[in-house]
C-alpha positions in Angstrom: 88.2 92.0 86.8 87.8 95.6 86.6 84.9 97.6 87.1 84.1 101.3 87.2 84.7 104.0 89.9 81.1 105.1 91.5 79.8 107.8 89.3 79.2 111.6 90.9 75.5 110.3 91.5 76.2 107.9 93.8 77.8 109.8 97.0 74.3 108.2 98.8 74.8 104.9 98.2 78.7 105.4 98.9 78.1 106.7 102.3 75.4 103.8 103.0 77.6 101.5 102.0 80.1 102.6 104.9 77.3 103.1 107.6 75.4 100.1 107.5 78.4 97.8 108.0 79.4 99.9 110.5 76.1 99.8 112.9 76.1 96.2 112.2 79.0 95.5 113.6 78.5 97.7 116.4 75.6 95.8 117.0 77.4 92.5 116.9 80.1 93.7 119.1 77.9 95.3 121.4 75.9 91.7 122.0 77.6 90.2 125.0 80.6 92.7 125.5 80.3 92.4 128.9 80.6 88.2 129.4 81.4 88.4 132.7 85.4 87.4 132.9 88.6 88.2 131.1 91.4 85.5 129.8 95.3 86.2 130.4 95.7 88.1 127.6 92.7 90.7 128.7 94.2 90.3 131.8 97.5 91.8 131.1 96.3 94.7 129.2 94.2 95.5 132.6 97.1 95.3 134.8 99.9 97.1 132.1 97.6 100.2 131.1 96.4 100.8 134.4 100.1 101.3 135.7 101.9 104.8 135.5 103.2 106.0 132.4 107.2 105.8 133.8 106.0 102.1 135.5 104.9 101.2 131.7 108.3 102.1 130.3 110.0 100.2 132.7 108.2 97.3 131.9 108.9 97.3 128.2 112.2 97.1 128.5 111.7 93.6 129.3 109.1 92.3 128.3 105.7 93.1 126.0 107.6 95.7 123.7 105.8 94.6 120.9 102.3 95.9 122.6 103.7 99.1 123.9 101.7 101.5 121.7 98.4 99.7 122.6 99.2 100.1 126.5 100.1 103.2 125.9 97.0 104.0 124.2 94.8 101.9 126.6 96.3 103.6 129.6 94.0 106.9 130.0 90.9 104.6 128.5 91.0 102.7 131.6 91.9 105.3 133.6 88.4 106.5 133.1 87.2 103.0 134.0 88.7 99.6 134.2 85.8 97.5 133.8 85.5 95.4 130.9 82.7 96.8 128.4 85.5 100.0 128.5 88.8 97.1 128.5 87.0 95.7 125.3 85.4 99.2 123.5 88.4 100.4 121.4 88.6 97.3 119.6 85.0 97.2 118.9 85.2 101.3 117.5 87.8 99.7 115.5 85.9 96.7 114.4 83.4 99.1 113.7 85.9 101.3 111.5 87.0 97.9 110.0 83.8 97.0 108.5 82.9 100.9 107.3 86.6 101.0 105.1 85.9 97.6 104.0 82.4 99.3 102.5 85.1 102.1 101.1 87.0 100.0 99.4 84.9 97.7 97.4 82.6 101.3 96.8 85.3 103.5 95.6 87.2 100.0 93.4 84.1 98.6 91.9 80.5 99.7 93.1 78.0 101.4 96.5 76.0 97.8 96.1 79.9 95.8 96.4 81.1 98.2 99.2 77.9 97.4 101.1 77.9 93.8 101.1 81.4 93.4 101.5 81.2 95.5 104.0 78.1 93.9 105.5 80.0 90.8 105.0 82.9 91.6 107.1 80.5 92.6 109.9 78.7 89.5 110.7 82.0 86.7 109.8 82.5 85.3 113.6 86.0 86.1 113.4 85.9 89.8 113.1 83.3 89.7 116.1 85.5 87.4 118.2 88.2 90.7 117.8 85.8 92.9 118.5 85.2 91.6 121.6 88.9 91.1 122.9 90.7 93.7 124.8 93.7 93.5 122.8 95.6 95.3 119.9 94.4 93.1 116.8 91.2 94.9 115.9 92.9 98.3 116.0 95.3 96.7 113.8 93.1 95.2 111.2 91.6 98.6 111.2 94.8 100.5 110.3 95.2 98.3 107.7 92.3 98.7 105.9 92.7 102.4 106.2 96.2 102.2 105.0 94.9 99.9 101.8 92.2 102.3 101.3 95.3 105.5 101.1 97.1 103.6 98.6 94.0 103.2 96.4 93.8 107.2 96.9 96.9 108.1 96.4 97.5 105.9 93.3 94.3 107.8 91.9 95.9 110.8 92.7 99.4 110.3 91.0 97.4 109.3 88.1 94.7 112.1 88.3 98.0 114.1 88.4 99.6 112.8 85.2 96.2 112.8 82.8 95.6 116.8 82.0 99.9 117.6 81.7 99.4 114.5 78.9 96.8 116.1 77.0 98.7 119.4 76.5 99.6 122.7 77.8 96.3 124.0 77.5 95.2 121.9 80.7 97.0 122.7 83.7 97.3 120.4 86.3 96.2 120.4 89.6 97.5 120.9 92.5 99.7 118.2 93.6 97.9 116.8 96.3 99.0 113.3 95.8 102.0 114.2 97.7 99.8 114.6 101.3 98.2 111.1 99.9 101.6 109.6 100.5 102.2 110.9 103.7 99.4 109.5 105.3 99.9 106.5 103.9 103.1 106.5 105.7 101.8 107.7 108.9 98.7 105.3 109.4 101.1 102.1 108.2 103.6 103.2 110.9 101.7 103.9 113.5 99.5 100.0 112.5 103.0 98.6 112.7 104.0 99.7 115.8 100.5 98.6 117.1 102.1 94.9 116.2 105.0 94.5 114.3 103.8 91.6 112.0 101.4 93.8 110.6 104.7 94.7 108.4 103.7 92.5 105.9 100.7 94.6 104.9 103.7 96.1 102.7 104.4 93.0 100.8 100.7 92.9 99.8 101.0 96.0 98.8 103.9 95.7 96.7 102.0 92.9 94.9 99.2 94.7 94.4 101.0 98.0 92.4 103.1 94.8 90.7 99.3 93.2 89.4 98.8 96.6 88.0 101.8 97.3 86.7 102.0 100.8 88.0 104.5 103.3 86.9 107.7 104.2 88.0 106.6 107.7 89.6 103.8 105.4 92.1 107.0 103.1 92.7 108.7 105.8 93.7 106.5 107.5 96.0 105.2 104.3 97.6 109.2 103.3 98.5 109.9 106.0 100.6 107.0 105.6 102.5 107.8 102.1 102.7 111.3 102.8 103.8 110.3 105.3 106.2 107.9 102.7 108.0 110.8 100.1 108.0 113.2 102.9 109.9 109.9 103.9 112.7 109.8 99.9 112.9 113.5 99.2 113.4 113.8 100.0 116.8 110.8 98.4 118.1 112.0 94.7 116.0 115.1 95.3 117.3 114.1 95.1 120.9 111.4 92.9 120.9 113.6 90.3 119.2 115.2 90.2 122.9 112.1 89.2 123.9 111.1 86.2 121.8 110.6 83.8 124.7 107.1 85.6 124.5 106.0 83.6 121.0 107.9 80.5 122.0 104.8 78.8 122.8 104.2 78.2 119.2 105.0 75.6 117.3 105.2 75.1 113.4 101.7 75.3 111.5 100.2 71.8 111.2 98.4 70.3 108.9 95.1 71.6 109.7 96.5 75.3 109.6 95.5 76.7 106.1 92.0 74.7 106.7 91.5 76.4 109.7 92.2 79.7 108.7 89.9 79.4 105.6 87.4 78.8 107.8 87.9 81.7 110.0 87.8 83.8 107.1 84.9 82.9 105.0 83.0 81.2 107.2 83.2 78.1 110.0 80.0 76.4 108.5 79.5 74.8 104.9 76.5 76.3 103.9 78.1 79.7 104.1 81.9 78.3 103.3 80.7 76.5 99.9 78.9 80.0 98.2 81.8 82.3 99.8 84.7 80.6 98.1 82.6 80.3 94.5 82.0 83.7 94.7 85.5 84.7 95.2 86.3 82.3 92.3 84.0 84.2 90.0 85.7 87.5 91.1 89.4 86.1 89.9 87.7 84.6 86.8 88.6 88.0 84.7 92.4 89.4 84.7 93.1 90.9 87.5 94.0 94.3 86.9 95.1 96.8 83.7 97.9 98.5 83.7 98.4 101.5 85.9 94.7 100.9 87.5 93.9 99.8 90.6 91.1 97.3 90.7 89.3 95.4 93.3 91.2 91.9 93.1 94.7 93.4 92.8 93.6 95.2 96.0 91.6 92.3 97.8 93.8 89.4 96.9 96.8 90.4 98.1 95.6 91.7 101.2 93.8 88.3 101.4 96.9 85.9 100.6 100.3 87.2 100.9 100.4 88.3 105.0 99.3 84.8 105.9 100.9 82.7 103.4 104.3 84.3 104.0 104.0 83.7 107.8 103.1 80.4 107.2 106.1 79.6 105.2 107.9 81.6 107.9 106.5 79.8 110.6 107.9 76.5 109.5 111.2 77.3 110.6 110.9 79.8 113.1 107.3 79.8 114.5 105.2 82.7 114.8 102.1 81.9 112.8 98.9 82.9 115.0 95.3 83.6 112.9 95.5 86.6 115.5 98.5 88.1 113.9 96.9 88.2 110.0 93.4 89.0 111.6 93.7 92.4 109.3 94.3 90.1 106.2 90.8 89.3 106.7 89.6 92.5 104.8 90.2 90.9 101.4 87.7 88.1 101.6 84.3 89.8 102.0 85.4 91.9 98.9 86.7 89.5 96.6 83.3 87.4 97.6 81.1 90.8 96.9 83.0 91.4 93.5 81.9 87.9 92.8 78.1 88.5 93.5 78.4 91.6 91.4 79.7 89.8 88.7 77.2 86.9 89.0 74.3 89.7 89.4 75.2 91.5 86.5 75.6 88.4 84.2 71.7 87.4 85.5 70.5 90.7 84.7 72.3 90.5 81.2 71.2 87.2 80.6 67.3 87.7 81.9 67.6 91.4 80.1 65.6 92.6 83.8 65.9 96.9 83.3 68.5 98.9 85.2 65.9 99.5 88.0 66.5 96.1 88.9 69.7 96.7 90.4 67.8 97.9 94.0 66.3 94.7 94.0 69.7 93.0 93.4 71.3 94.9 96.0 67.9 94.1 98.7 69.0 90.1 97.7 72.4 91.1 98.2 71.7 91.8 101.8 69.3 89.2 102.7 71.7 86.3 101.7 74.3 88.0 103.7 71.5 88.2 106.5 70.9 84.3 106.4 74.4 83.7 106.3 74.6 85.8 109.5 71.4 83.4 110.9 73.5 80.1 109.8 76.5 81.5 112.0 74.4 83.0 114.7 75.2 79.7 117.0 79.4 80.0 116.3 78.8 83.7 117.6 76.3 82.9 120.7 79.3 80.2 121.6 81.9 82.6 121.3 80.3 85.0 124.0 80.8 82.3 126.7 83.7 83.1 128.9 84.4 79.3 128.3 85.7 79.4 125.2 88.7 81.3 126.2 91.8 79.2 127.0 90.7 80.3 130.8 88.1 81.9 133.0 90.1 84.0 136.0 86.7 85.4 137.0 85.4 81.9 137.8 88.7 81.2 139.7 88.9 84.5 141.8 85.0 83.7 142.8 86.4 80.0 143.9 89.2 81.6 146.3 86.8 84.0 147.5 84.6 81.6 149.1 86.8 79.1 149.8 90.4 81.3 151.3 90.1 82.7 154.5 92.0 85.7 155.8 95.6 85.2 156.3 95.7 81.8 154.3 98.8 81.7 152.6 98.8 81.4 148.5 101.6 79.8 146.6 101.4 80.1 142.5 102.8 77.9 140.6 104.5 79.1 138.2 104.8 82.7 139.2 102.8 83.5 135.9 99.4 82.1 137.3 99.8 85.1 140.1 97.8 86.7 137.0 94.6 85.6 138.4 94.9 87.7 141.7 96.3 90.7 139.2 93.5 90.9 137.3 90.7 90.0 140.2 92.7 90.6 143.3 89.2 90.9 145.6 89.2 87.0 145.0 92.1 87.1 146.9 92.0 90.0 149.5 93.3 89.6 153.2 95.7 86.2 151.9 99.2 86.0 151.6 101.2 85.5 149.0 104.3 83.1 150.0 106.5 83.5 147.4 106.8 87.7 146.2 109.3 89.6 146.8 108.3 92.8 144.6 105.3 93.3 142.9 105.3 93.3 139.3 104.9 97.5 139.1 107.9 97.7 141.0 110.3 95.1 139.6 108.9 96.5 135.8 107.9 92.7 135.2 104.2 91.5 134.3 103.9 89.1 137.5 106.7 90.5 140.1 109.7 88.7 141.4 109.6 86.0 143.5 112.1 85.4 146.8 115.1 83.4 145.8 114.8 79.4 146.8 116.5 79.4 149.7 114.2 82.1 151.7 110.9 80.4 149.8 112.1 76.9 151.5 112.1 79.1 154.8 108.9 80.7 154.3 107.3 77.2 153.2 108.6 75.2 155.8 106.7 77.3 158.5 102.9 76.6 157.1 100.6 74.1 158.1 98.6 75.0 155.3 98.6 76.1 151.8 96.5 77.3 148.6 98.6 76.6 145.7 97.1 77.9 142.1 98.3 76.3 139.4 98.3 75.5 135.6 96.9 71.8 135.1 100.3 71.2 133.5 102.7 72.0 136.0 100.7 69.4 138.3 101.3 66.4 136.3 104.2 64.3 137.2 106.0 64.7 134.0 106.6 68.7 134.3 109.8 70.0 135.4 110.7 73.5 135.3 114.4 75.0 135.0 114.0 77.7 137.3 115.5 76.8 140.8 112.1 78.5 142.5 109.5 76.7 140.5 111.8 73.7 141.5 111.7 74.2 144.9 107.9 75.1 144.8 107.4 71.3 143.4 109.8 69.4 145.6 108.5 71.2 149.1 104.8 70.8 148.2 105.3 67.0 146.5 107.3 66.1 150.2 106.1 68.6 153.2 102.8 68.6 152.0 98.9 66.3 151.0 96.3 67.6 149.1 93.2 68.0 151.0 90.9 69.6 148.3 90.7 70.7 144.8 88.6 73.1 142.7 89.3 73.0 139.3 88.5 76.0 136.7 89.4 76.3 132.6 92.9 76.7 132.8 93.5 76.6 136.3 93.6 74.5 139.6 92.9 75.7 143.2 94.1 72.8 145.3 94.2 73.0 149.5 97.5 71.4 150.5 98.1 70.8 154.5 101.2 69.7 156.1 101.9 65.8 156.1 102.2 64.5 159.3 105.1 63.2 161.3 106.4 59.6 160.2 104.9 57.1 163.7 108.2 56.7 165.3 
C-alpha cells in the first residue's frame, strides 16, 4: 500500500500526531512509577551506576559489557538521586520519545490521522508501558530505533529529492546535498542504539529488507552500506568482549512452542477483543503491494521492523539461545503502524463507499481515537497488574523489610549463592549492623557485581564458630536436588545441611529467609 506524503497544510496535524502519543504515554508511565520495590535487574543498574566511573570500568571487564553505555549513562542520573521514580525516568522519556516517532513515521509515510493513532496505539499496548516502567536499557533502545527508522525514511527522501531536478534538465539546479548529513546521523543514532544492547544489530537486517521491498537504487545502497559498515566496526569491539561473557544469557533455553504466541500477544494486544481487530487491520494494510519502486512506504517500513528482528532471533535461538521479548522490544514499533495503515485503509474505503464529504475525515480520525481509547479500557486491568511489584520475578523490598524486623545486630548472614547478596546491595538498611559470613571484597572493589567470597576452607572456619545463622537463598538452591560446582556454594550446602536445623522461615517472591541454629551435640 502506498499512500501520500502529508501535504504543506498539514504541519498541525503532523505535530499533533507526535504530541498526543507522547503525553499519553507519559501519562501511562507516570501511573505507578514509583511501586514501591525493584527486581534484580533494577537492582543492578542501582548498584553499577552509582559506582565511580574507574570502579564501572573495572567491572566491565568482566562482566555486564553488553550494558556499559546504559551504566554509563545512568551513572550522573542517579548521582542526582537514586530513588526509583529517577532509576526508572529515562526509560519513560524514552518511551515517551518512542510513541511521538512512532506518530512521525506513520505521519510523514502515509497520513497526521495514521501517525496519531499509531502513535496513540503504541502508547497504551501494555508492553511498551511495562518498559517504561523498568530501569533498564530496553526503552532507550526501542527509542533509538525508531529514530534511526525514521532517518532512513529521511534520508531516502533526500537522495531522491536530490536526483529529481538534475533529471529534469540543466535548467533546474539541484540542491544542496544535504542527504549526505542524513546518512550520518543515521549512522550515529544506530551506533550509539547498538551499543545501548548489541542485539539491537538486527534493526539493520530490517532495514536492508525494507530498501530491498522498494527496490531502491544503487546510490541509497551505497550510502546506506557504509553507514552499515561503520556501525558493524563501533559494534565489533563491544561483541567481541561480551562474547567472553555469555554465561550471562545462559539461563535461556531454546524458544518453545508458546514463543511466537506469546510475543504476538505482547505486541498487539494480551486480550481478544483487542488481539482479533489488531491483526485484521494489519491484514488490510498488506492487502495492497507493499511498496513502488524507489519509494518508501509505510508497510516496507513497518513490516520489517515488525518481523525480521524477532523472527531471526528466533531461528537463532534454536541453536544457541538468546531469544528474550525484551531484546526485540524496539520491533514493537511496526505493529501500531501497520494496524493504523489498516484503519486508514478501511476508513477511506467507508467513506468512498457511503460517498460521506471530505469533512468527514475529523470525524474518522475522533473514531480513530476512541476505539484506540476502549482498547486502552479493555487492557486497563493487564496494566493495573503490571504495576504490582509481584509481578516481577522477585520483590527485594519485601525481603529487606523481612530482615529488618526479624535480624538483630551482629546476626551473622550467609547468601546462598553469592548472587542473592543482591538483596542487601540494593536495600542494604534491611540489613544494617549484620554480618556477612562469607565476603571477602565487596563487589566495588573486586570489579564484580556481588564481591568475592573467602575461599572454602576459611568459610568452613568462619561457619563452624556460629551458633546461629540467617541464610538467604534462592528457592532453588534449597531443594535437595541442587548442587552447585563451585567448591564455596558446596561448602555453604554441606555445613548448613550437617552443623545446622532450621528454626524459622520467611518466604518472599524469589527468595527465602530461613533462621538456621546450631544442631545439638549427639547424647553420648
Amino acid at each position: 500500500m502506498v499512500v501520500k506524503r502529508p501535504q504543506p497544510s498539514e504541519p498541525v496535524a503532523a505535530v499533533v500526531a507526535v504530541l498526543v502519543p507522547m503525553i499519553v504515554m507519559s501519562g501511562i508511565g507516570l501511573w505507578g512509577i514509583d511501586r514501591g520495590g525493584m527486581w534484580r535487574d533494577e537492582a543492578v543498574t542501582v548498584q553499577v551506576a552509582r559506582r565511580s566511573l574507574p570502579q564501572i570500568w573495572h567491572l566491565l571487564h568482566s562482566v555486564d559489557v553488553v550494558h556499559g553505555l546504559y551504566y554509563l549513562l545512568m551513572h550522573p542520573v542517579l548521582a542526582v538521586h537514586s530513588g526509583e521514580v529517577a532509576l526508572r525516568l529515562p526509560s519513560l522519556c524514552a518511551a515517551a520519545v518512542t510513541a511521538g516517532l512512532v506518530g512521525a513515521l506513520g505521519a510523514r509515510l502515509a497520513r497526521p490521522r495514521v501517525g496519531l493513532w499509531a502513535g496513540l496505539l503504541y502508547a497504551v499496548t501494555p508492553m511498551a508501558g511495562h518498559f517504561a516502567q523498568e530501569g533498564r536499557s530496553y526503552a532507550l533502545v526501542a527509542a533509538g530505533a525508531a529514530g534511526a527508522t525514521l532517518l532512513l525514511v529521511r534520508a531516502t527522501d533526500a537522495s531522491e529529492a536530490d536526483d529529481r531536478p538534475r533529471a529534469r534538465g540543466p535548467g533546474r539546479r539541484a540542491p544542496a546535498r544535504h542527504w549526505h548529513r542524513h546518512w550520518y546521523a543515521y549512522g550515529g543514532v544506530v551506533a550509539g542504539t547498538v551499543l545501548l544492547h548489541e542485539l539491537a544489530v538486527l534493526l539493520l537486517l530490517a532495514h536492508a529488507v525494507t530498501l530491498a521491498l522498494a527496490r531502491m537504487p544503487r546510490r541509497v545502497w551505497w550510502n546506506w552500506a557504509r553507514a552499515a559498515g561503520a556501525v558493524l566496526l563501533v559494534l565489533l569491539p563491544l561483541a567481541l568482549v561480551s562474547s567472553g561473557q555469555s554465561d550471562q544469557v545462559a539461563w535461556l533455553g531454546p524458544p518453545g512452542s508458546g514463543t511466537v504466541e506469546d510475543l504476538l500477544r505482547s505486541f498487539a494486544g494480551p486480550t481478544r477483543l483487542v488481539l482479533g481487530p489488531y491483526l485484521l487491520l494489519i491484514a488490510l494494510a498488506l492487502r495492497s503491494p507493499l511498496a513502488r519502486r524507489g519509494e518508501l512506504s509505510l508497510p516496507a517500513v513497518a513490516l520489517p521492523l515488525l518481523l525480521v528482528p524477532p523472527a531471526t532471533l528466533l531461528v537463532v535461538s534454536r541453536h544457541w539461545p538468546l531469544f528474550h521479548d525484551r531484546y526485540v522490544l524496539y520491533a514493537l514499533a511496526g505493529a501500531p503502524l501497520l494496524a493504523a495503515a489498516g484503519a486508514d485503509r478501511l476508513a477511506g474505503a467507508a467513506r468512498a463507499r457511503l460517498r460521506f464529504p471530505a469533512a468527514a475525515r475529523g470525524v474518522a480520525t475522533l473514531l480513530g481515537v476512541l476505539a484506540i481509547a476502549l482498547a486502552f479500557v479493555s487492557q486497563l486491568p493487564v496494566l493495573r497488574e503490571d504495576r504490582n511489584p509481584a509481578r516481577r520475578p522477585d520483590d527485594l523490598a519485601a525481603l529487606s523489610a523481612v530482615a529488618a524486623r526479624r535480624m538483630s545486630p551482629g546476626d551473622s548472614v550467609l547468601f546462598l549463592p553469592a548472587v542473592v547478596r543482591r538483596t542487601a546491595v540494593a536495600y542494604p538498611k534491611g540489613f544494617q549492623g549484620t554480618r556477612d559470613i562469607a565476603l571477602r571484597e565487596p563487589g566495588p572493589v573486586s570489579g564484580t557485581l556481588y564481591g568475592r567470597e573467602v575461599g572454602p576452607g576459611e568459610l568452613r572456619r568462619r561457619l563452624d564458630g556460629l551458633d546461629r545463622l540467617w541464610v538467604v537463598a534462592e528457592p532453588y538452591a534449597l531443594r535437595p536436588a541442587w548442587y552447585p560446582p563451585e567448591p564455596a556454594e558446596q561448602v555453604k550446602l554441606a555445613v548448613v545441611s550437617e552443623q545446622f536445623v532450621p528454626r524459622a522461615e520467611f518466604v518472599r517472591k524469589g527468595s527465602v529467609l530461613r533462621l538456621y541454629v546450631r544442631r545439638p551435640p549427639p547424647a553420648a
